[in-house]
DONUVEX-162094 format. One record per atom (N, C-alpha, C): x, y, z. Coordinates in pm, whole numbers, plus 50000, padded with zeros to 5 digits. Layout:
N
XYZ ...
% end
This chain:
124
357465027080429 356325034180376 356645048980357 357155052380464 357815070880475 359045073980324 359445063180312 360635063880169 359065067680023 358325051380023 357455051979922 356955072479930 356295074680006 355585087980060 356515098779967 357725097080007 358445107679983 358865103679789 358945092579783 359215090779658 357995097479550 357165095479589 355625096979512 355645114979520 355975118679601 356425137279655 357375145479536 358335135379561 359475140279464 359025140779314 358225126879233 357715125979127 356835134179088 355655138779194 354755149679179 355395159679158 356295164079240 356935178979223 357725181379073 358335169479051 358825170078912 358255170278812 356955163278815 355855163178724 355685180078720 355155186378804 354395196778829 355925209678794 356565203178793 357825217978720 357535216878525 357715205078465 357525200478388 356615206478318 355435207578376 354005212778339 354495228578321 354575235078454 354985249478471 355815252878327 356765244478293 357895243378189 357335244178091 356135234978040 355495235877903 354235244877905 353905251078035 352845260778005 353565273878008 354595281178023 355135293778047 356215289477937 356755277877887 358035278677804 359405282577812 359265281777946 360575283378043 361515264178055 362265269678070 363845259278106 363925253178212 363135252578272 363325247078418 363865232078429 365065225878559 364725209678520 364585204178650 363505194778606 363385182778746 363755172578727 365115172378661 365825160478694 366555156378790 367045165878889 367045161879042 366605156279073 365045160279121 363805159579192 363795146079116 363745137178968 363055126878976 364535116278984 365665120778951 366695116279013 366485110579191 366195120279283 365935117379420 364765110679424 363685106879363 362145098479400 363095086279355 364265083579220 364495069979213 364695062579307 366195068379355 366405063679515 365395062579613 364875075979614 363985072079789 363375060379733 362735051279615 362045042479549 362875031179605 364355029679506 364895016379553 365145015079700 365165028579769 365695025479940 364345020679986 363285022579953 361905019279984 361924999079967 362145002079837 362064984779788 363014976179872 364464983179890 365224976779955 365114973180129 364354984780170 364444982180351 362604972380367 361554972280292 360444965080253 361674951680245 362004945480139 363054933180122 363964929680269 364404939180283 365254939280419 364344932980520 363204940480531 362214939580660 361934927280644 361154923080549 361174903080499 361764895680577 362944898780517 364244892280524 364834889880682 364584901380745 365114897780909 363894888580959 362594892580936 361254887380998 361554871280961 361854867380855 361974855480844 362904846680851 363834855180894 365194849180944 366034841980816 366264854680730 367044845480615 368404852780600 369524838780569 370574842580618 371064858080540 370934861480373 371224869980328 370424885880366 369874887780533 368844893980549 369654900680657 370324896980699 371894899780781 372584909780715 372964906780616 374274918980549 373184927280476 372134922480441 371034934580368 370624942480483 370664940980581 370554950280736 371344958580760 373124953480757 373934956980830 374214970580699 374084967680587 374594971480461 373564985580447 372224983080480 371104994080489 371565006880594 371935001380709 372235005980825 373505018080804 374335009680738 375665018980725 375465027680621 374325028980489 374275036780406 373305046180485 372945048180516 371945054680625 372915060880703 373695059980791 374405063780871 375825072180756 376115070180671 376735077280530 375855087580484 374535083480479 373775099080413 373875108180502 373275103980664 373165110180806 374285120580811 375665114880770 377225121880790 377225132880676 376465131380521 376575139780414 375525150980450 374315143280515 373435151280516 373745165380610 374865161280718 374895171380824 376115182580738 377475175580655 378115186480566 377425193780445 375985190680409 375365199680377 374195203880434 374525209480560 373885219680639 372505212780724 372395198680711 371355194780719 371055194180914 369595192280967 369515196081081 369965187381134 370935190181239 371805186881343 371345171381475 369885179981497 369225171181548 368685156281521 367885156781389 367645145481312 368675139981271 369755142381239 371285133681177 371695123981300 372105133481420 372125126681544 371025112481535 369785121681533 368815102881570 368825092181461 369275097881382 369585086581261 370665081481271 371505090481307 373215080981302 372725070681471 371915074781581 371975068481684 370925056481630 370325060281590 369155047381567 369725035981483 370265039581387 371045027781261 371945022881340 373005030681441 374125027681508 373595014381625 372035018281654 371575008881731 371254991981696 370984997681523 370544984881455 371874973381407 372714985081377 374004979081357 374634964181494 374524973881577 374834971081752 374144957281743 373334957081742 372174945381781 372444937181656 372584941081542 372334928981432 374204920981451 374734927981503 376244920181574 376314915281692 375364913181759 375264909481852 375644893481862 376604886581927 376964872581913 375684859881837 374774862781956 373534857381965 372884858081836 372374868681768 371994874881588 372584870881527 373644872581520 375174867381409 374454851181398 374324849481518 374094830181475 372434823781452 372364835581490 370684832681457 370414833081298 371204843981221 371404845381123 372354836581040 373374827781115 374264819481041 375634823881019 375844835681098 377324842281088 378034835581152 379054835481172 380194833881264 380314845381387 380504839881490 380284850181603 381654862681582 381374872381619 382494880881572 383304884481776 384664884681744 385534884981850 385714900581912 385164909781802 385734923781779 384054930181886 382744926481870 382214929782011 381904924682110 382764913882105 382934909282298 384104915882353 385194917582280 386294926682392 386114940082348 384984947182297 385434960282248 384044966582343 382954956482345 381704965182406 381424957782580 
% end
């Protein structure tokens, strides 16, 4: 819901440069801004699908988890080389790192239909 929120944010704001743009006749562009509502949109659609998908225990709901998790934990790492706060990157890289953890968990893996993986029983 917090992705949708922010998506609908980004579109307003772009809308509202747009306007500024055709009432003053200035250059301005919000193609960033509606560039970034696309994404926060599909990451919205995608972790909604995701959420489904674990609740109902379907096997392709597994790698749409694990796959969410690690792009999340990739923005978390970009977000902090551009200057982003220190604190929140941390709870995001720890929180996804948590979801990761657990959706490999022997037990999940087969609940889900994986093959149990060898790499976190001798590593954790």
């Amino acid at each position: 819901m917090l992705c949708l929120l922010v998506a609908k944010a980004l579109f307003d704001y772009a809308d509202a440069v747009n306007r500024v743009n055709d009432y003053y006749g200035t250059a301005g562009d919000a193609g960033g801004a509606q560039f970034a509502g696309v994404a926060y949109l599909a990451a919205s659609v995608a972790s909604f699908v995701a959420a489904w998908g674990l609740w109902s225990i379907r096997p392709w709901a597994w790698l749409l988890g694990c796959a969410l998790a690690a792009i999340s934990v990739a923005s978390a790492v970009l977000s902090l080389a551009n200057h982003g706060d220190a604190v929140w990157v941390v709870i995001n890289i720890g929180v996804n790192a948590g979801v990761l953890y657990y959706l490999n968990i022997n037990e999940i893996r087969a609940l889900f239909g994986r093959p149990p993986s060898t790499f976190m029983q001798t590593r954790l």
